[in-house]
C-alpha positions as CSV (number, residue, x, y, z in Angstrom):
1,X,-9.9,0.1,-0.1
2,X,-10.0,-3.3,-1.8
3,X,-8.9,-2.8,-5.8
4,X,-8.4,-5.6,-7.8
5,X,-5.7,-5.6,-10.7
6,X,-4.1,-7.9,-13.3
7,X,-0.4,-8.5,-13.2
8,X,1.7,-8.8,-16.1
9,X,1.0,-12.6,-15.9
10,X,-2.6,-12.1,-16.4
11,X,-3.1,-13.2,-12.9
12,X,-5.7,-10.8,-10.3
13,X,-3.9,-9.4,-7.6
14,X,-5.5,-7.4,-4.4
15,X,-4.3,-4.3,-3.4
16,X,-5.4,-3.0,-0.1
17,X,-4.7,0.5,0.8
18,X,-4.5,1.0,4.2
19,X,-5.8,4.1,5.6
20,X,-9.0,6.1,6.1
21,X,-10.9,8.5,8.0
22,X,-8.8,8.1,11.6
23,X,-5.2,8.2,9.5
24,X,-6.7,11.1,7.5
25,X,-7.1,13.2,10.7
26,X,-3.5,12.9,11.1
27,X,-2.1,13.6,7.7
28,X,-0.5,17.2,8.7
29,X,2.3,18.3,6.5
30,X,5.7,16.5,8.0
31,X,3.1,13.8,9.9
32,X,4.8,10.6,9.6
33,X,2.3,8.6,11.6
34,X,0.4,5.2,10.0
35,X,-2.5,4.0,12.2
36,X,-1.9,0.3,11.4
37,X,-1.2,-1.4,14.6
38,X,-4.8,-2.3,15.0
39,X,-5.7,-3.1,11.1
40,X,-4.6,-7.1,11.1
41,X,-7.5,-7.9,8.3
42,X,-5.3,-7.7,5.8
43,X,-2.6,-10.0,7.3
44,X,-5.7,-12.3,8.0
45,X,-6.7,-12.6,4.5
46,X,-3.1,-12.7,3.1
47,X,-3.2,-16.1,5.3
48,X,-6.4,-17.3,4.4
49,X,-5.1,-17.1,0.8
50,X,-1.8,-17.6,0.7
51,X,-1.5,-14.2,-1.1
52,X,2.0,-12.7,-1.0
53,X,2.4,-9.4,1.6
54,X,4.1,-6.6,-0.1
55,X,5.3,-3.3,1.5
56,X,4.8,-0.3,0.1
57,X,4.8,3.3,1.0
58,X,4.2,6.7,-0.7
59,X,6.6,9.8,0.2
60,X,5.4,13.2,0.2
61,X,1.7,12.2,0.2
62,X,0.7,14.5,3.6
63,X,2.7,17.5,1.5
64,X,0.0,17.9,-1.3
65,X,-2.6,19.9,0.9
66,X,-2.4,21.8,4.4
67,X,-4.8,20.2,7.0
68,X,-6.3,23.1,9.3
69,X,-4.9,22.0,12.9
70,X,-7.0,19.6,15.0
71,X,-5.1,18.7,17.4
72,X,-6.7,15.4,19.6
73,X,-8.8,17.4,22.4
74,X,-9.7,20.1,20.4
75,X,-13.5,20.8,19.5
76,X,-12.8,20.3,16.0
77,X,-11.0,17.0,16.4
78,X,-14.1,16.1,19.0
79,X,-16.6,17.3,15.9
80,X,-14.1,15.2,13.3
81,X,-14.4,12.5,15.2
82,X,-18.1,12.4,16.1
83,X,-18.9,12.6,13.0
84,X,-16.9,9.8,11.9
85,X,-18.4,7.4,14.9
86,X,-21.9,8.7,13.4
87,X,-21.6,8.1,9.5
88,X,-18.4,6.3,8.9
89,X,-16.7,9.2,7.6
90,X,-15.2,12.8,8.6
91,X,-14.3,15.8,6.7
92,X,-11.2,17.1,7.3
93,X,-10.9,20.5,6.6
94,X,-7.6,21.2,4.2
95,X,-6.5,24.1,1.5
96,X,-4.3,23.4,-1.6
97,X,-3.2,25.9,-3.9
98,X,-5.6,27.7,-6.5
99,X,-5.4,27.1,-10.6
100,X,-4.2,31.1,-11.2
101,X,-2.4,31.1,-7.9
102,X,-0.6,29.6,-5.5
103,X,-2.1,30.7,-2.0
104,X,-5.7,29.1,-2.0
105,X,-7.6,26.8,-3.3
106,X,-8.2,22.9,-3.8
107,X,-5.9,21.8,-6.4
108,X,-2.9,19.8,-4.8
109,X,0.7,21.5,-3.8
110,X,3.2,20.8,-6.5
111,X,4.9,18.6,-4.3
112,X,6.8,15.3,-5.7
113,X,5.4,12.2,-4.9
114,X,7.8,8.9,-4.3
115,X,6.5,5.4,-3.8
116,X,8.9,2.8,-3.1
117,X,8.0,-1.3,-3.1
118,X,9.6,-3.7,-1.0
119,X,9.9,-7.2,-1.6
120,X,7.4,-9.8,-1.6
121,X,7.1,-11.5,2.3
122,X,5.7,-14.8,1.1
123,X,2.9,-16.3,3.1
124,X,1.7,-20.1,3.4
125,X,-1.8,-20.3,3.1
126,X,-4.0,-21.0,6.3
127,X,-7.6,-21.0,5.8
128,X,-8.1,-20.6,10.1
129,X,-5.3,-18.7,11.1
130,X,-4.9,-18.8,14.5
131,X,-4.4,-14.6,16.6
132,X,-0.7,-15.7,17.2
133,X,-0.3,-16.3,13.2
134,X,-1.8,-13.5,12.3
135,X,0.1,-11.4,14.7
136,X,3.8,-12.4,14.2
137,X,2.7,-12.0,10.6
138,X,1.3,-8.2,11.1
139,X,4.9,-7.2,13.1
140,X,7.3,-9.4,10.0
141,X,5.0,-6.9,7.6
142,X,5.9,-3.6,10.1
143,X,9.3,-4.4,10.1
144,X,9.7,-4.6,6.8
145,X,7.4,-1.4,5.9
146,X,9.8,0.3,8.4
147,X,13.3,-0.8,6.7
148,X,11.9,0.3,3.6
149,X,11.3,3.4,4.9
150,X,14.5,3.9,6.1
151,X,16.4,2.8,3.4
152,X,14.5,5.0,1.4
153,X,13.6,8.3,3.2
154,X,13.1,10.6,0.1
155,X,13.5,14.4,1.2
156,X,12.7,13.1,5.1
157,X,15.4,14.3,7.3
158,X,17.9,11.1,8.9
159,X,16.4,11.8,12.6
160,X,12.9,11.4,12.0
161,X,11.2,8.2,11.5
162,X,8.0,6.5,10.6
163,X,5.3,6.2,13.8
164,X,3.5,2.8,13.8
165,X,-0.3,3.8,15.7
């Protein structure tokens, strides 16, 4: 999702929110996995425009909802992801809490919500990046999202980590 805001300068900035239907699949309470290894648009416009890269990650996101379990092989994974070769999207099918009560229902967990920004990786503008650019690029951008992470790891216990996909 491309969003377009205006910084404190007056200036537009892009965010991009990486994600969607494949990374939703996987967003199980405790599920620390990113499907991002393959997603390189983003670093490709960043150098096309000279835009600034800036890591940022949400805690406690997958803990607002439970995810029925679809595990990859099963025939509701196989229907999940079908359906999302076939239209572009899936459903994934999740409970929250209710409004008088707390066991069923869609309205999110009460569950705390942390987002943490790194700093800025500055990027020199190259309108034709070349696949070697854009690639030490994406893994400068990984490593950083991953020492933010574990600098910050906000109710995550010390042993687990953050799975690049």
């Amino acid at each position: 999702m491309l969003k377009l805001k205006v910084n404190a300068k007056g200036e537009n900035i892009a965010v991009i929110v990486v994600g969607g239907a494949r990374e939703f699949l996987d967003a199980h309470r405790g599920s620390l996995t990113l499907n991002i290894l393959r997603k390189k648009g983003l670093i490709k416009i960043a150098l096309e425009h000279g835009a600034q890269l800036v890591p940022v990650f949400s805690f406690g996101e997958n803990e607002l909802f439970k995810q029925i379990e679809n595990p990859k092989g099963s025939r509701l994974r196989a229907f999940q992801e079908s359906l999302q070769r076939l239209a572009g999207f899936t459903l994934p099918l999740f409970h929250g809490r209710g409004i008088f009560q707390y066991s069923f229902g869609l309205m999110p967990y009460r569950k705390p919500i942390n987002t943490v920004v790194g700093e800025p990786i500055t990027v020199k503008q190259n309108p034709n990046p070349t696949l070697e650019e854009i690639d030490q690029l994406h893994e400068k951008y990984l490593q950083e999202l991953q020492k933010l992470f574990d600098k910050n790891k906000y109710g995550i216990p010390e042993h687990k980590s953050l799975i690049f996909n």
